[in-house]
C-alpha positions in Angstrom: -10.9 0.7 4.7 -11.7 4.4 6.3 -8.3 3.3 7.9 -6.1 2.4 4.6 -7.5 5.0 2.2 -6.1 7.7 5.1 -2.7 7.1 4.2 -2.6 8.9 1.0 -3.8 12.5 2.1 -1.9 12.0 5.7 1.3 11.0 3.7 1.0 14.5 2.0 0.4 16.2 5.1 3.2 14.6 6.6 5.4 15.7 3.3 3.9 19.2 3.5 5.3 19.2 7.3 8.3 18.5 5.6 9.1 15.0 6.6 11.4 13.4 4.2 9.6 10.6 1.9 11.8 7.8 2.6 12.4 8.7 6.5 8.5 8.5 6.8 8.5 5.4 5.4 11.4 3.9 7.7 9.7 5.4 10.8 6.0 4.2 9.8 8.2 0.3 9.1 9.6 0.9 12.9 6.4 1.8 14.7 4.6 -1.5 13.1 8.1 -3.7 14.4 8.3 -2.0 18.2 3.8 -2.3 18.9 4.1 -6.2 17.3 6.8 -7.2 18.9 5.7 -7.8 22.5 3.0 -9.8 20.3 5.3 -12.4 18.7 5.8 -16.4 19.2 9.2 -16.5 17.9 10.3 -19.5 16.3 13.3 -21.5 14.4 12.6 -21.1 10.5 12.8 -24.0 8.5 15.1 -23.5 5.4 12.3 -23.6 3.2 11.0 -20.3 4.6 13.9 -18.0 4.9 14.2 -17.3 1.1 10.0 -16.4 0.8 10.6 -14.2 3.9 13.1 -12.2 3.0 11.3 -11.4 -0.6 8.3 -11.0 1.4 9.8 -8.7 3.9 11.7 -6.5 1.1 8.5 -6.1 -1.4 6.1 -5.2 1.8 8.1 -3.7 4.3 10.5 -1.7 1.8 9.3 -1.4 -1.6 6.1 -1.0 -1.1 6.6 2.1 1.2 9.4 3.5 -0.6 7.5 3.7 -4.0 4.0 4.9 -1.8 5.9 7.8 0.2 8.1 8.9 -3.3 4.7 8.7 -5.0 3.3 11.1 -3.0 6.0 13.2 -3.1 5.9 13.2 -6.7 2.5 14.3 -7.2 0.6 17.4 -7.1 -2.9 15.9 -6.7 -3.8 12.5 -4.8 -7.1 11.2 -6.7 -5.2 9.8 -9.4 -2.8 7.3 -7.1 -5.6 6.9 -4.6 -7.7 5.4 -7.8 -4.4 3.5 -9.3 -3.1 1.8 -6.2 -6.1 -0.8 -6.0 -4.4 -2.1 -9.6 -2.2 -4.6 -6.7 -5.7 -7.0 -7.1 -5.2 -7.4 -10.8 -1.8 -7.6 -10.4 -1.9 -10.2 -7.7 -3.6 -12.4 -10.0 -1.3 -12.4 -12.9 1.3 -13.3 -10.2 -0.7 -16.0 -8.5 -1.3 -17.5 -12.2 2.9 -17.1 -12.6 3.9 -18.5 -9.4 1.0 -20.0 -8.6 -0.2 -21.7 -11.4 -4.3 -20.9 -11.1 -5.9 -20.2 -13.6 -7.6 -16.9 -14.9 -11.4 -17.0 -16.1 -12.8 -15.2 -18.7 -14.8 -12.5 -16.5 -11.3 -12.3 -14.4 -9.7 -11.0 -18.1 -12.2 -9.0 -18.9 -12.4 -7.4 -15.4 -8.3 -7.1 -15.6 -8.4 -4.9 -18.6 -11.3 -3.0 -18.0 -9.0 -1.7 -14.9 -6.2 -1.1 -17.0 -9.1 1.0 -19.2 -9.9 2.5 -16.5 -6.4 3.5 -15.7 -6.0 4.3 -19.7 -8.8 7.2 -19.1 -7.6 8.8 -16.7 -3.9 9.5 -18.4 -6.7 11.2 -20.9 -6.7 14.2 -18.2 -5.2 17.2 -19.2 -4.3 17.6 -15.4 -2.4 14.4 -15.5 0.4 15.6 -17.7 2.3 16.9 -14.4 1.5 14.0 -12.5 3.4 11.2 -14.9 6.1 10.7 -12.6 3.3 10.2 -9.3 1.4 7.0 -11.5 4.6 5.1 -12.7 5.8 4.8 -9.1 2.7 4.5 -7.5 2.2 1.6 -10.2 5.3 0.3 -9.0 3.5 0.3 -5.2 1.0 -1.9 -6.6 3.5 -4.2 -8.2 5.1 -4.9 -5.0 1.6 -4.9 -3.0 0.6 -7.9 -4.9 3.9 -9.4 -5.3 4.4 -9.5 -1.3 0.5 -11.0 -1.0 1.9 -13.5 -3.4 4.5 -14.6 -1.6 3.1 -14.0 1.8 0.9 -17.4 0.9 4.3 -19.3 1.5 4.3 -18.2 4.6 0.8 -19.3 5.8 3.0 -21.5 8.3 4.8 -19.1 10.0 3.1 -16.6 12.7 1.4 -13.4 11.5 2.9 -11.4 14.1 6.2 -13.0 13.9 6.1 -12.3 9.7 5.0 -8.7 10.1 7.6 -7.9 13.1 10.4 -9.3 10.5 8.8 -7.0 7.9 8.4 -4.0 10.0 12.0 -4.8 10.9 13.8 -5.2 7.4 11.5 -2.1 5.9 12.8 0.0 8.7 16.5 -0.6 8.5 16.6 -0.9 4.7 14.5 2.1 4.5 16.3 4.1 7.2 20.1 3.3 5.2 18.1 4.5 1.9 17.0 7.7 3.5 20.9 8.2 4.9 22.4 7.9 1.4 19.4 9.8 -0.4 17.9 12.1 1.3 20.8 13.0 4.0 20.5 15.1 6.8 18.5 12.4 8.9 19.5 13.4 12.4 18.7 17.0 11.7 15.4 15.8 9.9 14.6 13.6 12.8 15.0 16.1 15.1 12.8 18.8 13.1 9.7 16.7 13.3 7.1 18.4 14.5 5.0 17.0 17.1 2.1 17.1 13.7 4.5 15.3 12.3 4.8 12.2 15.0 1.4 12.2 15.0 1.3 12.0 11.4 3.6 9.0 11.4 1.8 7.2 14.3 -0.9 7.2 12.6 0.6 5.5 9.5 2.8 2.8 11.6 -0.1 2.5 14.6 -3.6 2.9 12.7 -3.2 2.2 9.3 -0.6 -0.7 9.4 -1.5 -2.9 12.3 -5.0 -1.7 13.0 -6.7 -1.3 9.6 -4.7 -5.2 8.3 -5.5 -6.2 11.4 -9.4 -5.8 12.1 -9.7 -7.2 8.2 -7.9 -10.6 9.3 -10.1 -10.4 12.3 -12.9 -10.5 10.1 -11.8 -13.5 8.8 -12.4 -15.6 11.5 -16.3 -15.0 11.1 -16.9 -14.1 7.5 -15.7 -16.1 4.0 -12.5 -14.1 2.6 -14.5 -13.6 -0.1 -17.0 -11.4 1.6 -15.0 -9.6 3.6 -11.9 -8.7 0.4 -14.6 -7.1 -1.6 -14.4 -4.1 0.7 -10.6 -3.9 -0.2 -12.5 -1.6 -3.3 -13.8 0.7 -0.7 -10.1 2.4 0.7 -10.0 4.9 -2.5 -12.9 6.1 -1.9 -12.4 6.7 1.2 -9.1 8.3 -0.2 -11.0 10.7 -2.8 -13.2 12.3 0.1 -10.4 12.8 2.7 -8.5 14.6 -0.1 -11.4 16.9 -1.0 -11.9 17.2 3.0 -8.2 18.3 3.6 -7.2 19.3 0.3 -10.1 20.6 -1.9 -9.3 18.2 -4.3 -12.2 17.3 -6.5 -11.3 14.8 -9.3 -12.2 15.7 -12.9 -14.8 14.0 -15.2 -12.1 12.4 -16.8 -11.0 10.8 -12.8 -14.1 10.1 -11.8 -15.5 7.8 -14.7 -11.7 6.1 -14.4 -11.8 5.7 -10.9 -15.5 4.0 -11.3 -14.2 1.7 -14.0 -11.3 0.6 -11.6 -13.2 0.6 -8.3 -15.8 -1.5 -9.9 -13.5 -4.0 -11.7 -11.8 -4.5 -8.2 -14.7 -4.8 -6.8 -16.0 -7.3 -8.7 -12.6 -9.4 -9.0 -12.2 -9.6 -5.0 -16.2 -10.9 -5.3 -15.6 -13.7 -7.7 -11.7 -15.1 -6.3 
């Protein structure tokens, strides 16, 4: 969780050493293809497959890095999509009872809309007038988060690696082609990265994509899903403090009894699915 909640303040530093938002992104989706794919058992997809894995791999690998990166971009302080992002677990239950068809309890409901609330309290914050822009998109991160987790459980046949290679694949190139049209200038950006900079991004493609998923899947082979997912509520707080470490940030009144609500109602829906 130390792991995932890093991304947020590194994907500013990164920005700050001016690394374009969608280039980031596209380098972060080819550093997670190249280390997995020495790792992968490749096999002949069944037709059944290939229309979940392409969704999958466009809501993960590009969506859900283009909205994270442009979020950052668009923001000014980090506590407020640090607290919004973990909205993906409510989200991913609406889906599941969509596509799914499972079925929502009472405390599930009540835990859903107290995290909107929560979300409601902090727009409250004179300091998030400028920030508008930051919460939509990084809303639309958390869409796509639970959307892909969604999906991904039509996949449960296929190899991890295998799905996550494909992923890291598709986010690149699509992501890579966006920043070309976009943003422009990528061969002079790519070759104005700073040596901060590649560390920056290894960290994001290396660490916080393959290490931090993977030591909670590791988990799973000794603990219930349902102890270990609980945790999931722990990566903005980790967030908050690396922002105040790097940044100074300290989140307002207003943040910090919306963050609690959140955190809590996430915390409590990972503990009861």
């Amino acid at each position: 969780m130390f792991l995932l909640g890093s991304a947020y303040p590194t994907t500013k530093l990164g920005l700050n050493a001016e690394i374009p938002p969608i280039l980031f992104g596209s380098l972060r989706m080819f550093l997670v293809f190249i280390f997995l794919l020495p790792f992968c058992k490749f096999q002949k997809i069944n037709k059944k497959y290939i229309l979940p894995l392409i969704v999958f791999t466009l809501s993960m690998g590009t969506a859900v890095n283009l909205f994270l990166y442009l979020s950052v971009d668009a923001s000014n302080i980090i506590a407020p999509i640090v607290i919004i992002a973990p909205l993906s677990i409510p989200l991913a239950i609406l889906l599941s009872s969509i596509f799914m068809d499972e079925k929502i309890s009472k405390i599930q409901w009540l835990l859903i809309f107290s995290s909107i609330f929560g979300v409601v309290l902090i727009g409250f914050d004179p300091k998030i007038s400028e920030e508008i822009l930051g919460m939509i998109l990084i809303g639309c991160m958390a869409f796509f988060y639970a959307f892909a987790q969604v999906i991904s459980r039509y996949l449960k046949s296929l190899d991890l690696m295998f799905t996550n290679s494909v992923m890291g694949l598709v986010g690149f190139v699509t992501l890579m082609l966006g920043s070309i049209f976009y943003e422009g200038q990528t061969i002079y950006n790519l070759q104005n990265i700073s040596l901060d900079g590649w560390l920056l991004i290894f960290h994001h493609g290396v660490l916080c994509s393959i290490m931090g998923h993977t030591m909670m899947f590791y988990l799973y082979k000794f603990y219930p899903v349902g102890r270990v997912l609980p945790f999931y509520a722990l990566f903005p707080v980790f967030g908050i403090i690396l922002s105040y470490v790097i940044f100074g940030e300290i989140p307002t009144l207003l943040m910090s009894l919306g963050g609690l609500v959140v955190i809590t109602s996430v915390f409590y829906l990972q503990k009861i699915r």
